[in-house]
One Martini backbone bead per residue (centre of mass of N, CA, C, O) as a GRO file, in nm:
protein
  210
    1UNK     BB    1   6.843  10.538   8.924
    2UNK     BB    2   6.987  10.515   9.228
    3UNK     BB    3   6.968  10.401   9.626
    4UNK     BB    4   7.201  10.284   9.666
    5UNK     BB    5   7.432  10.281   9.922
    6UNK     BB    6   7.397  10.601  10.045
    7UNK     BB    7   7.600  10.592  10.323
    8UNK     BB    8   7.863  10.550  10.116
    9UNK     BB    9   7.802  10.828  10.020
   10UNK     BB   10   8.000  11.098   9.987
   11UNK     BB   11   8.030  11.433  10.069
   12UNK     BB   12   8.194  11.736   9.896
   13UNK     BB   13   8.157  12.078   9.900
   14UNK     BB   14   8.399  12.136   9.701
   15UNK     BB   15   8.317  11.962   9.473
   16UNK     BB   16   8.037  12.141   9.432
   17UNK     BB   17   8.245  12.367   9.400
   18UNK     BB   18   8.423  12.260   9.123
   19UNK     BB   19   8.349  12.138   8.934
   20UNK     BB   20   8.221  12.317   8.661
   21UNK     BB   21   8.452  12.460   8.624
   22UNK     BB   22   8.657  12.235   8.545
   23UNK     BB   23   8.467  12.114   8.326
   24UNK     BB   24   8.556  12.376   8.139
   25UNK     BB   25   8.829  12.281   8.108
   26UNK     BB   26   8.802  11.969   8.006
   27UNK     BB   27   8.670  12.021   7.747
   28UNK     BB   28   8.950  12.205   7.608
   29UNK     BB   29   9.141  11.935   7.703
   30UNK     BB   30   9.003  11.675   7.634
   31UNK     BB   31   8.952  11.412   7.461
   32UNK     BB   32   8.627  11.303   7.317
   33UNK     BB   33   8.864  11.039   7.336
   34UNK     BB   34   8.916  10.810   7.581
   35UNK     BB   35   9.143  10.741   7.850
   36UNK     BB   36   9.128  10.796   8.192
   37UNK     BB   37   9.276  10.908   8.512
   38UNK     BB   38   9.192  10.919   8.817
   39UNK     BB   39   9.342  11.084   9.101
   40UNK     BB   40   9.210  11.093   9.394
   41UNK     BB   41   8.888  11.076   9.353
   42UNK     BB   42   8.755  11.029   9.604
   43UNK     BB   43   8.436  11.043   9.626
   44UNK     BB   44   8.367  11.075   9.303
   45UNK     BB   45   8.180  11.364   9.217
   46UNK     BB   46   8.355  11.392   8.978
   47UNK     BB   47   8.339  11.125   8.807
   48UNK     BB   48   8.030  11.193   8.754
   49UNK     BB   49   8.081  11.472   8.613
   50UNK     BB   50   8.271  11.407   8.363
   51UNK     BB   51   8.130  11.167   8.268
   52UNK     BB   52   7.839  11.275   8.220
   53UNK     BB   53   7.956  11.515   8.027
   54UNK     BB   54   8.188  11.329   7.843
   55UNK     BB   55   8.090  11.004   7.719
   56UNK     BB   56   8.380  10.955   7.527
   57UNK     BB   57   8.484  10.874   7.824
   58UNK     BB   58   8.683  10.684   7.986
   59UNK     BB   59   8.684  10.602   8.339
   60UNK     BB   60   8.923  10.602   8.578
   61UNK     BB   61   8.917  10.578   8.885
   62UNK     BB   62   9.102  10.645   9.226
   63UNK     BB   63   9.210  10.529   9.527
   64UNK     BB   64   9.392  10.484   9.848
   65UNK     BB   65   9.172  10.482   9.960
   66UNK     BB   66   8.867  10.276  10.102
   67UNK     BB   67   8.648  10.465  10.165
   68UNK     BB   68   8.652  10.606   9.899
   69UNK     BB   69   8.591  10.358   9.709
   70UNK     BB   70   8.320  10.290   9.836
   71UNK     BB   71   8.185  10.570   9.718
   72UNK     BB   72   8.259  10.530   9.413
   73UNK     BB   73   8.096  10.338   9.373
   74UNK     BB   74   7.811  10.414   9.489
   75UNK     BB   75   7.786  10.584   9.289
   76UNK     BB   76   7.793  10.423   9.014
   77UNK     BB   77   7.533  10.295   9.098
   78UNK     BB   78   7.349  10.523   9.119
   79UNK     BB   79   7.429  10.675   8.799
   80UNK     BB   80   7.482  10.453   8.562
   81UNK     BB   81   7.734  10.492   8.428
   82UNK     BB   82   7.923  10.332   8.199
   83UNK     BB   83   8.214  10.505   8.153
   84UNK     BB   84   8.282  10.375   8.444
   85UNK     BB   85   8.499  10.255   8.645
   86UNK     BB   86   8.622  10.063   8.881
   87UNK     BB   87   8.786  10.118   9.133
   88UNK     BB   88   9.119  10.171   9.213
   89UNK     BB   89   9.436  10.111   9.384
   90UNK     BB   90   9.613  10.390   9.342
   91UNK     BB   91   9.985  10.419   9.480
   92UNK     BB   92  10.197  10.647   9.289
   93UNK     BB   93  10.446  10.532   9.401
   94UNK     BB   94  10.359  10.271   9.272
   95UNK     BB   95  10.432  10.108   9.005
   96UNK     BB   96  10.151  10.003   8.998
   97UNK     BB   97   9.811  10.103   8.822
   98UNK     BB   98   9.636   9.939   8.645
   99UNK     BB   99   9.758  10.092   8.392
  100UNK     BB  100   9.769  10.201   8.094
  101UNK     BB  101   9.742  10.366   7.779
  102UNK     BB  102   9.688  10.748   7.845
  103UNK     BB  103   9.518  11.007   7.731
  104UNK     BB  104   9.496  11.050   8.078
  105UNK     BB  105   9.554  11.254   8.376
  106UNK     BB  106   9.378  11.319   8.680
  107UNK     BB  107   9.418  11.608   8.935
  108UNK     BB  108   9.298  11.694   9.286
  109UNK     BB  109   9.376  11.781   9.545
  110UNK     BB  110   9.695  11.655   9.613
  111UNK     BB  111   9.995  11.790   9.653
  112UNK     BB  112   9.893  11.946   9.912
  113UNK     BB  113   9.831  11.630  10.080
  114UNK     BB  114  10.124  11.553  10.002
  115UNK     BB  115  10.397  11.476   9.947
  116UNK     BB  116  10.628  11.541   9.716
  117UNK     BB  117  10.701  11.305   9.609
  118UNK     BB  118  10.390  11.234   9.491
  119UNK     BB  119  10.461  11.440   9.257
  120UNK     BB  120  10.714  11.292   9.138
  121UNK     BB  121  10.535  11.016   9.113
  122UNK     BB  122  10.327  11.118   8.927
  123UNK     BB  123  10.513  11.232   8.688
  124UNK     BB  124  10.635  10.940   8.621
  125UNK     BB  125  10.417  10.828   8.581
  126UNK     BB  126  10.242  10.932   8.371
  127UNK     BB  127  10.499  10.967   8.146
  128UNK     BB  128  10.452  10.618   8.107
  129UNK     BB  129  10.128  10.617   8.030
  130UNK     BB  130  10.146  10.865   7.809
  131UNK     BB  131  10.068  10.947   7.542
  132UNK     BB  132  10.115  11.105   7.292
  133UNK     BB  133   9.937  11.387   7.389
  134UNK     BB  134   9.923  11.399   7.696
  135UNK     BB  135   9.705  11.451   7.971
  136UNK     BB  136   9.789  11.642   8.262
  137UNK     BB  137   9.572  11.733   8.517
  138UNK     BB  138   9.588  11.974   8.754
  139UNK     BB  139   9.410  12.112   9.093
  140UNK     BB  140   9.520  12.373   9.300
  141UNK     BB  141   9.689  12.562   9.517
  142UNK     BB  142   9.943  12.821   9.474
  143UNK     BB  143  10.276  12.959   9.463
  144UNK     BB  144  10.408  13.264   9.341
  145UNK     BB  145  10.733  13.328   9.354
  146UNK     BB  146  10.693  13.252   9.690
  147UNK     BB  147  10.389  13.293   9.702
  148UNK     BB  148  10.112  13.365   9.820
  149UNK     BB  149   9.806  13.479   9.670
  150UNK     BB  150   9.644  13.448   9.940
  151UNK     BB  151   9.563  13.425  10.265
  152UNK     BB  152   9.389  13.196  10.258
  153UNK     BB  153   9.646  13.016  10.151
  154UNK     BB  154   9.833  13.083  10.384
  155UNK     BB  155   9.649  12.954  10.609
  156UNK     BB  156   9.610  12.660  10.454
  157UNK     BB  157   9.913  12.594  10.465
  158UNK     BB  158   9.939  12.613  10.779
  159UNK     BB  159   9.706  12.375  10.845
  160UNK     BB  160   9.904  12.130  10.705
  161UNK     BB  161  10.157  12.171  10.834
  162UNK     BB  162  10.059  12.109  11.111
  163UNK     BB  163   9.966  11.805  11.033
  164UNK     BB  164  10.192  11.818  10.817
  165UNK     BB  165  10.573  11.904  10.705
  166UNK     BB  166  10.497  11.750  10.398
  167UNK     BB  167  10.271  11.964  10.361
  168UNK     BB  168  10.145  12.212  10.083
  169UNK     BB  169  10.178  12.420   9.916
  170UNK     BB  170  10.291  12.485   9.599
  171UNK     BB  171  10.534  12.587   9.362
  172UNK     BB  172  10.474  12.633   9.048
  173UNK     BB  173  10.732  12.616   8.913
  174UNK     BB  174  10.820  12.332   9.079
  175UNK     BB  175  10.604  12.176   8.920
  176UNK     BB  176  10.662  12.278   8.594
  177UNK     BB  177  10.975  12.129   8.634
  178UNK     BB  178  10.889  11.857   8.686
  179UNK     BB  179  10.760  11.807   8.439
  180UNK     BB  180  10.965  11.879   8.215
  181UNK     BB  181  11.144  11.630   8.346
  182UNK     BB  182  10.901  11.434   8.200
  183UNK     BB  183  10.769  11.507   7.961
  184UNK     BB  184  10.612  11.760   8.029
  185UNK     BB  185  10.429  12.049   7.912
  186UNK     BB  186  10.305  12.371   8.000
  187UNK     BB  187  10.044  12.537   7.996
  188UNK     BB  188   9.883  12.806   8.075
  189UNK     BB  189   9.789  12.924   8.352
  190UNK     BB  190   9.471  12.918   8.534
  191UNK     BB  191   9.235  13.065   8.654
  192UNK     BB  192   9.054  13.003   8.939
  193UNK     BB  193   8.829  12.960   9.183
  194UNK     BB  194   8.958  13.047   9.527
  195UNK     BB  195   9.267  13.057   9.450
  196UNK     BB  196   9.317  12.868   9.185
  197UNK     BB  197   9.481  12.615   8.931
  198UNK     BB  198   9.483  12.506   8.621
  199UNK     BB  199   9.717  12.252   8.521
  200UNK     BB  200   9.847  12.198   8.176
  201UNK     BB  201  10.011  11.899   8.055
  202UNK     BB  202  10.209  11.768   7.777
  203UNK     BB  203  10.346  11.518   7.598
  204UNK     BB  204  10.616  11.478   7.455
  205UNK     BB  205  10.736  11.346   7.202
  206UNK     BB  206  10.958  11.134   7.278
  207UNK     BB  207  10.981  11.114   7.536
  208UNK     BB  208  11.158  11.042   7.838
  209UNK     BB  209  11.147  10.830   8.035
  210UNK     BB  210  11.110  10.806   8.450
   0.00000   0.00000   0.00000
């Protein structure tokens, strides 16, 4: 472990507090080996976190900020950990994700910091990249029947609206059909600390691309 480029790593109390949930239902959830690819990897703390956890996953992390990969690199560096590759700049809505044939693709609080497009763009992209059986897992707070669960969520919601009015809490129904629609079948959704949700899709085999 080295102390290189520490002013580049980004650090992200949310990403500490929610990285060992996540990686609890990660274990249960991802194959023991396989290729994964991580949308929106941010600060990078979650890609450190579940490949050193997870050993036997190749990671490759993505983020479309420039700051958020110059973090996720300055991270690998400093952890040394194999399993890792460097930071793709990948924008879900572009054709091009430099990456195929992924046994997973995992996304964490992003679409609800993005436009409905890019959960659109999300789930067409997975869907052409996963392997049959592969896994797409979200995390991150959801309105369930057009309710939020939470004040907080409901106060968190408004929040994002008032920065963008295409931002926002998303209703679990329409991304769980949303998924559906590209050939990914949602497993029971999974109650996570803070008011958050774990979903996990699987791509049905045969299914048509998007």
């Amino acid at each position: 472990m080295t102390d290189s480029h520490p002013a580049l790593r980004q650090h992200s109390p949310s990403a500490e507090r929610n990285r060992e949930p996540i990686l609890a239902v990660l274990r249960d959830t991802l194959p023991a080996t396989g290729r994964v690819l991580e949308i929106a990897s941010g600060t990078g703390q979650h890609a450190m976190c579940f490949a050193g956890a997870l050993p036997g996953l190749d990671w490759q992390p993505s983020d479309a900020d420039a700051d958020a990969r110059a973090s996720i690199a300055a991270w690998i560096v400093h952890e040394g950990l194999p399993n890792v590759r460097a930071p793709l700049a990948v924008d879900v809505h572009q054709p091009d994700w430099g990456v195929d044939s992924l046994d997973a693709v995992v996304c964490i609080n992003m679409i609800h910091i993005s436009p409905w497009s890019a959960a659109q763009a999300l789930f067409a992209g997975a869907s052409r990249r996963l392997v049959d059986g592969g896994v797409l897992y979200l995390y991150g707070p959801y309105k369930r029947g057009g309710a939020h669960t939470a004040p907080s969520n409901d106060a968190f919601d408004q929040q994002l609206r008032s920065r963008d009015p295409e931002w926002g809490v998303r209703d679990m129904e329409a991304v769980i059909a949303l998924g559906a629609s590209a050939g990914l079948v949602c497993d029971e959704p999974i109650a996570m600390p803070a008011n958050n949700f774990s979903l996990v899709f699987r791509k049905r085999p045969g299914a048509a691309q998007v």
